[in-house]
C-alpha positions as CSV (number, residue, x, y, z in Angstrom):
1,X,-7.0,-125.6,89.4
2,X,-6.4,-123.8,92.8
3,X,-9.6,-122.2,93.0
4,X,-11.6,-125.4,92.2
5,X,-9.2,-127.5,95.1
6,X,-10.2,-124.5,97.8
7,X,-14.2,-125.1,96.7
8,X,-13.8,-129.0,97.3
9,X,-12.7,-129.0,100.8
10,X,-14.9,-126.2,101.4
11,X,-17.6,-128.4,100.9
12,X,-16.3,-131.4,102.4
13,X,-16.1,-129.0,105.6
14,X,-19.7,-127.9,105.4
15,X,-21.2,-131.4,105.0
16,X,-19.1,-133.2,107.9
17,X,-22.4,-135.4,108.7
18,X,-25.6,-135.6,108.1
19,X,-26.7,-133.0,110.3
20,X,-25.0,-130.2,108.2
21,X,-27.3,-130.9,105.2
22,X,-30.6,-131.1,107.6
23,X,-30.6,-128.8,109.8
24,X,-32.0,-125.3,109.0
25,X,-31.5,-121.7,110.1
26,X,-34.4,-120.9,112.7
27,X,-36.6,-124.3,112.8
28,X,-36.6,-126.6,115.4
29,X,-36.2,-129.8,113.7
30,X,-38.6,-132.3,115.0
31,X,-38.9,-134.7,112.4
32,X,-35.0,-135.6,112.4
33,X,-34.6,-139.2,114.4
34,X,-31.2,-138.1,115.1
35,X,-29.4,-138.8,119.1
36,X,-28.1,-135.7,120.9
37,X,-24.9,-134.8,120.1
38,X,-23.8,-133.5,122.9
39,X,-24.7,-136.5,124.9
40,X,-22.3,-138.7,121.7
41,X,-19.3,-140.6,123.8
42,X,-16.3,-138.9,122.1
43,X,-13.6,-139.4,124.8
44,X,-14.7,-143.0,125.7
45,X,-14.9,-143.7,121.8
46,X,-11.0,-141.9,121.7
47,X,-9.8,-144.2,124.5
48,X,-11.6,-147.4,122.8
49,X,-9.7,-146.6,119.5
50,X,-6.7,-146.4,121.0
51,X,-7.3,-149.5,123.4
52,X,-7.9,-151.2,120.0
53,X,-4.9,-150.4,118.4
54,X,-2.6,-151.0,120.8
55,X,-4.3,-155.0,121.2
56,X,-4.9,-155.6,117.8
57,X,-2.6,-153.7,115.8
58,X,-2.3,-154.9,112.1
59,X,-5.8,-156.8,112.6
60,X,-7.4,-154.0,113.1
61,X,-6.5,-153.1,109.4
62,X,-6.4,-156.4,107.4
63,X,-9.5,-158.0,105.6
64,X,-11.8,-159.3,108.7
65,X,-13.8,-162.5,109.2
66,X,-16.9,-163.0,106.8
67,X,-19.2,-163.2,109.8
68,X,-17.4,-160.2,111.7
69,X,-14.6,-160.3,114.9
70,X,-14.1,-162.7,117.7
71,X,-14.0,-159.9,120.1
72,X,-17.3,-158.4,119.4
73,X,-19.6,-161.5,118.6
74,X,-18.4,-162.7,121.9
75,X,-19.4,-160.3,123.7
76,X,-22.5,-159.6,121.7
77,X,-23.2,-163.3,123.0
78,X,-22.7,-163.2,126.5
79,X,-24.5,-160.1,126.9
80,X,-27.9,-161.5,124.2
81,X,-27.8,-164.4,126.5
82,X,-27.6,-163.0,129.6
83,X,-30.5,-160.7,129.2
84,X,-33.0,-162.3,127.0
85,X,-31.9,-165.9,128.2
86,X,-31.5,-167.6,125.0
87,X,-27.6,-169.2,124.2
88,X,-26.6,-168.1,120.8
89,X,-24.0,-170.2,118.9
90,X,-21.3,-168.5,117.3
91,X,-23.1,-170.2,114.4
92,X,-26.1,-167.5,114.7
93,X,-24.4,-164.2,115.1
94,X,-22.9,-162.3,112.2
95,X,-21.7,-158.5,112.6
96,X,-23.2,-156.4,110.1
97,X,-22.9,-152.5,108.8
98,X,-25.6,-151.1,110.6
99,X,-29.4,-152.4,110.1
100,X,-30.2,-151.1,106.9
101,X,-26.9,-153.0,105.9
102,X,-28.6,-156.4,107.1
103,X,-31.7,-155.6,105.9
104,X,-30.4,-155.2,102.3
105,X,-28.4,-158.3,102.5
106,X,-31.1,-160.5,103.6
107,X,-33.6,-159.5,101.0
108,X,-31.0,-160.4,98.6
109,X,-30.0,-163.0,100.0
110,X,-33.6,-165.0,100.9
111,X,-36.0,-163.6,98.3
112,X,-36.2,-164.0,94.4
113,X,-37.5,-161.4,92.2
114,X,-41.6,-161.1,92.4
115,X,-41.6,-162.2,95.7
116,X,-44.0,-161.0,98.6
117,X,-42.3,-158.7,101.5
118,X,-45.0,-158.1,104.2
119,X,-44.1,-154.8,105.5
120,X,-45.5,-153.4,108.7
121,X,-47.9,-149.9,108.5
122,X,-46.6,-147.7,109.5
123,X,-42.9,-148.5,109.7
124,X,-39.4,-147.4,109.2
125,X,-39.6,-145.4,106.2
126,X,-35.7,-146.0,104.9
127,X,-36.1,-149.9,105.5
128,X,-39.3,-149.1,102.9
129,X,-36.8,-147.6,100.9
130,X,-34.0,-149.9,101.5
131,X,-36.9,-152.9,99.9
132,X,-37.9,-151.0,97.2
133,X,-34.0,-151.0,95.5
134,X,-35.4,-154.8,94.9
135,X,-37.6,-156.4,92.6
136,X,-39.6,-157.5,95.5
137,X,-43.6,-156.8,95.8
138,X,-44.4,-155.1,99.0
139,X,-47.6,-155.8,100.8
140,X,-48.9,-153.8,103.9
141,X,-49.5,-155.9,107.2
142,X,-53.3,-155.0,108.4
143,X,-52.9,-153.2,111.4
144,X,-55.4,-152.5,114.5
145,X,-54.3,-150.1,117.6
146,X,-50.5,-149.6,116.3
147,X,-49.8,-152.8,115.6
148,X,-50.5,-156.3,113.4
149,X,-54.4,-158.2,113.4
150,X,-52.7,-161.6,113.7
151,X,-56.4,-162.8,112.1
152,X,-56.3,-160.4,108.9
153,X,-52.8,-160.7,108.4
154,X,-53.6,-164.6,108.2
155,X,-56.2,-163.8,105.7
156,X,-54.1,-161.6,103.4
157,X,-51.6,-165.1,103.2
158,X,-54.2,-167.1,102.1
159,X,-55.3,-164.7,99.9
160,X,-51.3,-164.1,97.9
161,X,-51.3,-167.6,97.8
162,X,-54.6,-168.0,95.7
163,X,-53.3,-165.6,93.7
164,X,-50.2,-167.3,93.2
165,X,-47.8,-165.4,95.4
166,X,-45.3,-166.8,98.3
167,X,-44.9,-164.0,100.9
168,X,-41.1,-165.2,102.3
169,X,-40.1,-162.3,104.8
170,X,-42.3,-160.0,106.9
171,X,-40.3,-156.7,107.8
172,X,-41.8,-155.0,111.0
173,X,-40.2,-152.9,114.3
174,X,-42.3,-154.9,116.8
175,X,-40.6,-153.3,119.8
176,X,-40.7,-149.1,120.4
177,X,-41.5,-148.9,116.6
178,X,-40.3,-145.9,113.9
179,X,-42.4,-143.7,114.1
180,X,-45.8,-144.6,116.5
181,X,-43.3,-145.3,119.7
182,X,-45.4,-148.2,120.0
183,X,-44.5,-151.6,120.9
184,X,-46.8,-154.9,120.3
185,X,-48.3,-157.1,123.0
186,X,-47.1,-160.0,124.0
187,X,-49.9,-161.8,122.5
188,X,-49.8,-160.3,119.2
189,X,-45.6,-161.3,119.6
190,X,-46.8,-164.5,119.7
191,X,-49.5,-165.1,117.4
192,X,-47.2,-163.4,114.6
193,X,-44.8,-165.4,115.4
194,X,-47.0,-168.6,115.1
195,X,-48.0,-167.3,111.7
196,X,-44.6,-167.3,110.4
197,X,-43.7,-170.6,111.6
198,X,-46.3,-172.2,109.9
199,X,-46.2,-170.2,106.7
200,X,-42.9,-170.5,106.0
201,X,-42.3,-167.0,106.4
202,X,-39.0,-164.9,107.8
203,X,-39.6,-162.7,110.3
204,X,-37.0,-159.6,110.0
205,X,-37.5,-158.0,112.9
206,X,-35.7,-154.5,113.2
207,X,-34.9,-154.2,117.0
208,X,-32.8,-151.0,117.1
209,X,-34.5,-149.4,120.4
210,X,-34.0,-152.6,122.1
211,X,-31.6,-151.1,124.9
212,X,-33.4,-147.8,125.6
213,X,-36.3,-148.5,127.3
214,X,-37.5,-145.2,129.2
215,X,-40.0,-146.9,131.4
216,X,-39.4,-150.7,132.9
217,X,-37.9,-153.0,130.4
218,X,-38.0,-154.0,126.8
219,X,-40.8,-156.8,125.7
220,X,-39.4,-159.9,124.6
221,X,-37.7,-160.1,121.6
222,X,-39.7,-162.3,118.6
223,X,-35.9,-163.6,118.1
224,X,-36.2,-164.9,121.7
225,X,-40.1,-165.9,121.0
226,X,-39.1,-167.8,118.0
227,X,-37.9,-171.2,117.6
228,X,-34.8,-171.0,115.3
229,X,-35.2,-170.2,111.7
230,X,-38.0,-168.2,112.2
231,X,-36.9,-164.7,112.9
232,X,-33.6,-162.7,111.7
233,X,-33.6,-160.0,114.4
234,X,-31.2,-157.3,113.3
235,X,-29.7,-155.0,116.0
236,X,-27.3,-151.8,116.3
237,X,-24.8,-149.5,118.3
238,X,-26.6,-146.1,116.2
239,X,-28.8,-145.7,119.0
240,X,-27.1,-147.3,122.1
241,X,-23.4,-145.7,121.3
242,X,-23.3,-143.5,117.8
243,X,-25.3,-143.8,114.2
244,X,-21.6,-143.4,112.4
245,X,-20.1,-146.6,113.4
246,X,-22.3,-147.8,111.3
247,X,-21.8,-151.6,113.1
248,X,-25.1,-153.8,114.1
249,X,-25.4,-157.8,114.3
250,X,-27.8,-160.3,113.2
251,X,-29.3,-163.0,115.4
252,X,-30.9,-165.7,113.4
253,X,-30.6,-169.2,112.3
254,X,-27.2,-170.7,111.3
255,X,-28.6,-171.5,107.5
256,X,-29.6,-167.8,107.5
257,X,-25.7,-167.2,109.1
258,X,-24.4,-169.4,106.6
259,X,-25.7,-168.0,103.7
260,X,-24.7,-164.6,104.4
261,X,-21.2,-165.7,105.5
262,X,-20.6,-167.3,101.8
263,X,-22.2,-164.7,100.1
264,X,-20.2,-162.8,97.1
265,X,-20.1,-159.5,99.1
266,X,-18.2,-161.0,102.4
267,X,-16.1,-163.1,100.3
268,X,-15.1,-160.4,98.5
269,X,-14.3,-157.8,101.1
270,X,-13.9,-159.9,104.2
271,X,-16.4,-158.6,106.9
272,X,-18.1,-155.3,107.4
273,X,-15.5,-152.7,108.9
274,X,-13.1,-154.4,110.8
275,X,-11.6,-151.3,112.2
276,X,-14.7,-150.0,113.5
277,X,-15.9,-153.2,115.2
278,X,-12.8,-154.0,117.1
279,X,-13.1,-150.5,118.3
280,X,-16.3,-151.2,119.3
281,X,-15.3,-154.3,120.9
282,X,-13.0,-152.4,123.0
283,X,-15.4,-150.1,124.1
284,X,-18.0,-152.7,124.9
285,X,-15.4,-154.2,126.9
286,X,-14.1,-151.7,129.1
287,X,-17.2,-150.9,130.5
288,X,-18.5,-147.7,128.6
289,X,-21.5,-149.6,126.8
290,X,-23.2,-149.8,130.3
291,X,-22.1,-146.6,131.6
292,X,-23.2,-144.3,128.3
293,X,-26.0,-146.3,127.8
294,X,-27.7,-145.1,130.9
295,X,-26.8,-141.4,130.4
296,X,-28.3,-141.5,127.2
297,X,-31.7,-143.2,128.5
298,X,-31.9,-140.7,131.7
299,X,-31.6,-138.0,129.1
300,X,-33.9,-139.3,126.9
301,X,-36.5,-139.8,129.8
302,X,-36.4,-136.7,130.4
303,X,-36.6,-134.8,127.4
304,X,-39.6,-137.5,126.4
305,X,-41.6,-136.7,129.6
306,X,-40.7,-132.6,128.7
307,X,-42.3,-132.9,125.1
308,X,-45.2,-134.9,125.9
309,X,-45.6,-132.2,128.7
310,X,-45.3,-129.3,126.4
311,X,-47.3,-131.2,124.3
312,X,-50.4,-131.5,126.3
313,X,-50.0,-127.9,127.5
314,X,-49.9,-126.1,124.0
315,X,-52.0,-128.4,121.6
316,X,-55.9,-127.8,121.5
317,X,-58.4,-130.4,122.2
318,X,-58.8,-132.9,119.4
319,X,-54.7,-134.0,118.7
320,X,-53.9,-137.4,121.0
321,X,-51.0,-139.2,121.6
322,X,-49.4,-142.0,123.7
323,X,-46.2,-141.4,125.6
324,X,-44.0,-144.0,124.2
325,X,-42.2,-146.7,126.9
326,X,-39.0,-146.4,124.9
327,X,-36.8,-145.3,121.9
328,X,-37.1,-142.1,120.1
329,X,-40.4,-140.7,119.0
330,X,-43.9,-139.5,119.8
331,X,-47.4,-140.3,116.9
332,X,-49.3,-137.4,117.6
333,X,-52.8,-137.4,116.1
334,X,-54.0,-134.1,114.4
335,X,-58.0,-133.7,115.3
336,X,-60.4,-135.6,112.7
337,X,-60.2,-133.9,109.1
338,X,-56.9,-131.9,109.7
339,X,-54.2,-133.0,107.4
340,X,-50.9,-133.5,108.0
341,X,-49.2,-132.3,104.6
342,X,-50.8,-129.5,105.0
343,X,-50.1,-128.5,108.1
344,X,-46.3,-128.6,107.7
345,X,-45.8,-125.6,105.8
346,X,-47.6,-123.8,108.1
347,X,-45.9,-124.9,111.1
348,X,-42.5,-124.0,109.6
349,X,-43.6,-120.7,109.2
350,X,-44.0,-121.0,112.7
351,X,-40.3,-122.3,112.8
352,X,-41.0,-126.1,114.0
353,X,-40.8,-129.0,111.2
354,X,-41.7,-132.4,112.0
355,X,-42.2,-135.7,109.7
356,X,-45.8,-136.2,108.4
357,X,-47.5,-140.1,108.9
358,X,-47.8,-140.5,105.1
359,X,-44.2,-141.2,104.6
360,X,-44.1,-144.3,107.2
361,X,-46.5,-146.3,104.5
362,X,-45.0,-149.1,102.2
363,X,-48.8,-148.3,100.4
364,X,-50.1,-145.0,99.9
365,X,-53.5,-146.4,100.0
366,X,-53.2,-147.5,103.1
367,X,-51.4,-144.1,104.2
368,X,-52.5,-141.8,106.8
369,X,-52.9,-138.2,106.6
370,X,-53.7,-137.3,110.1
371,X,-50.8,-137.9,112.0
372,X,-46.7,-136.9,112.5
373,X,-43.4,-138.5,114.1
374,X,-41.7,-136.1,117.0
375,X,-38.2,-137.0,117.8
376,X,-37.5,-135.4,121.3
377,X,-33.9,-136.9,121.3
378,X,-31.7,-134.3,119.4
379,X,-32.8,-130.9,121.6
380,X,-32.8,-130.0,125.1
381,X,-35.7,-129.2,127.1
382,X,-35.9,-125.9,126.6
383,X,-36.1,-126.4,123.0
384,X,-38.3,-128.9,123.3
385,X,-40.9,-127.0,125.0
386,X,-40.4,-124.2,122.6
387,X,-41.2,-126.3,119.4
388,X,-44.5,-127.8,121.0
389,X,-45.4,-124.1,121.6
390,X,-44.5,-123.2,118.2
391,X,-46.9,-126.6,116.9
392,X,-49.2,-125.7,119.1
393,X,-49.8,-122.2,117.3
394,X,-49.4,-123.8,113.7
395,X,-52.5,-126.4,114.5
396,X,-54.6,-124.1,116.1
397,X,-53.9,-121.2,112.7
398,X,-54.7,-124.3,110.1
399,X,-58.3,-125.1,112.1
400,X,-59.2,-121.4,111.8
């Protein structure tokens, strides 16, 4: 029995986060979408807590609110209205586990077995996952230049509903997308949005890069677009503070609000991680949102303008790619006829890894073969510049 305890914790220990499982010996890891440790605010995080504690005491550890704490909403509010000029009730704000957290509880929560979820391809390959676990049928969004033809998406519609099928959400990262970087126009914003309105349709718009924008500001929201009832935008601290708080928020329409706030799973445990979001609160409050927030994007700029560099200077003619305005990642296009899957192998014999195009597809027949994801957040420059290099020699071995 004593051997088997010293085993248990010797495993808990080696699997502390995420990280532990992923990473391996040797390859530079530029597939994994995770944030720089180093640059994670532990001592502002460790004053926050303790802030917390000493305001809220017991509340911090008794059931919460169905709809999440005072403390944070508010402050979620002032700062949503202040930026993208739009007042949010209390009625239209709801604090949530994270995104994929929301997600699941709106699909749940607004769609009945066999129904339609447009999914935009390519996209966030866990929020494909997160849809499959329902009995919903998943449809690919035609797409034109990295984002939705407002036109053919119109025509698949009208095509479902000959065939007897009522798309009811459409799930898309309209703003620095997972995995192309890309954001839409404002005219493709618009015409989507349109769509929706008319159809009937909720828009669940996954807007996780919102506050790291690399270069000028964020586009408009299709929350802010949107007249109410339209869009459930879903939103996050992983990226703008740390991935395990695992606290986000929903903007969206009170009915949408209300049903989630009388749902079985809030009545039932009372809000999503009180502790955590009154901690979060605290931090928000102090000041340290602002102040980490722009470390991380300075950092991120530059390790961003360092891979794309690298990039440029150690891949041969035929791969293309766009630097991205904002958020984590770089598409890079392999020259016509090279595959992807195949090239990975290869390249981490080489000692770089990356994460091939055909997983960000809700359809595999609609999947591309010819392209990857690079996350330049996690390393520093030097290893950034070391894994193009290493990339660069894989691609140019697979074309001989």
């Amino acid at each position: 029995m004593a051997d088997a305890t010293v085993t248990d914790v010797t495993t808990t220990h080696e699997h502390l986060s995420e990280l532990d499982a992923l990473l391996r010996p040797g390859i530079i890891e530029l597939g994994i979408g995770h944030p720089a440790q180093e640059l994670l605010p532990v001592d502002a995080m460790r004053q926050a807590n303790a802030d917390a504690v000493a305001r809220y005491g017991p509340h911090m550890l008794s059931y919460g609110y169905t709809t999440g704490p005072s403390p944070l909403a508010d402050w979620l509010r002032d700062r949503i209205t202040q930026q993208e000029r739009q007042a949010l009730g209390a009625d239209e704000i709801a604090i949530s586990g994270g995104i994929s957290d929301a997600l699941d509880q709106l699909v749940t929560l607004c769609t009945q077995p066999g129904d339609v979820v447009l999914v935009e391809s390519p996209t966030y390959h866990f929020g494909v996952r997160v849809l499959r676990d329902r009995p919903v049928r998943l449809v690919p969004v035609p797409h034109v230049a990295d984002q939705p033809d407002p036109a053919a998406l119109a025509e698949r519609i009208t095509q479902l509903k000959r065939d007897g099928l009522r798309p009811r959400l459409l799930y898309c990262v309209p703003t620095y997308n997972n995995p192309t970087g890309m954001s839409w126009t404002d005219a493709t914003r618009r015409a989507v949005v349109e769509l929706a309105a008319n159809e009937g349709i909720l828009i669940v718009e996954d807007d996780v890069y919102r506050d790291l924008p690399l270069d000028g500001d964020a586009p408009e929201s299709l929350w802010a677009i949107a007249r109410r009832g339209v869009v459930a935008r879903l939103g996050s601290f992983s990226k703008s503070i740390a991935p395990g708080l695992r606290v986000g928020w929903i903007t969206a329409g009170s009915e949408v609000i209300r049903r989630i706030r009388d749902c079985g799973l809030m009545d039932s445990r009372g809000g999503c991680n009180q502790y955590t979001a009154l901690a979060v609160a605290a931090y928000c409050e102090r000041g340290a949102f602002n102040h980490h927030l722009a470390q991380f994007r300075a950092a991120y700029r530059a390790r961003r303008d360092v891979l794309c560099a690298a990039l440029a200077e150690h891949l041969p003619q035929g791969c293309a790619f766009e630097v991205p305005l904002g958020g984590f990642f770089v598409w890079l296009r392999l020259p016509i006829g090279m595959s992807a899957r195949a090239l990975k192998p290869i390249a981490e014999q080489h000692g770089v890894s990356f994460a091939p195009s055909h997983r960000f597809y809700a359809d595999a027949s609609v999947a591309r073969d010819d392209a990857m994801r690079l996350a330049f957040t996690m390393y520093d420059e030097a290893q950034l510049i070391e894994g193009a290099r290493r990339l660069g020699a894989a691609v140019q071995q697979l074309m001989k």
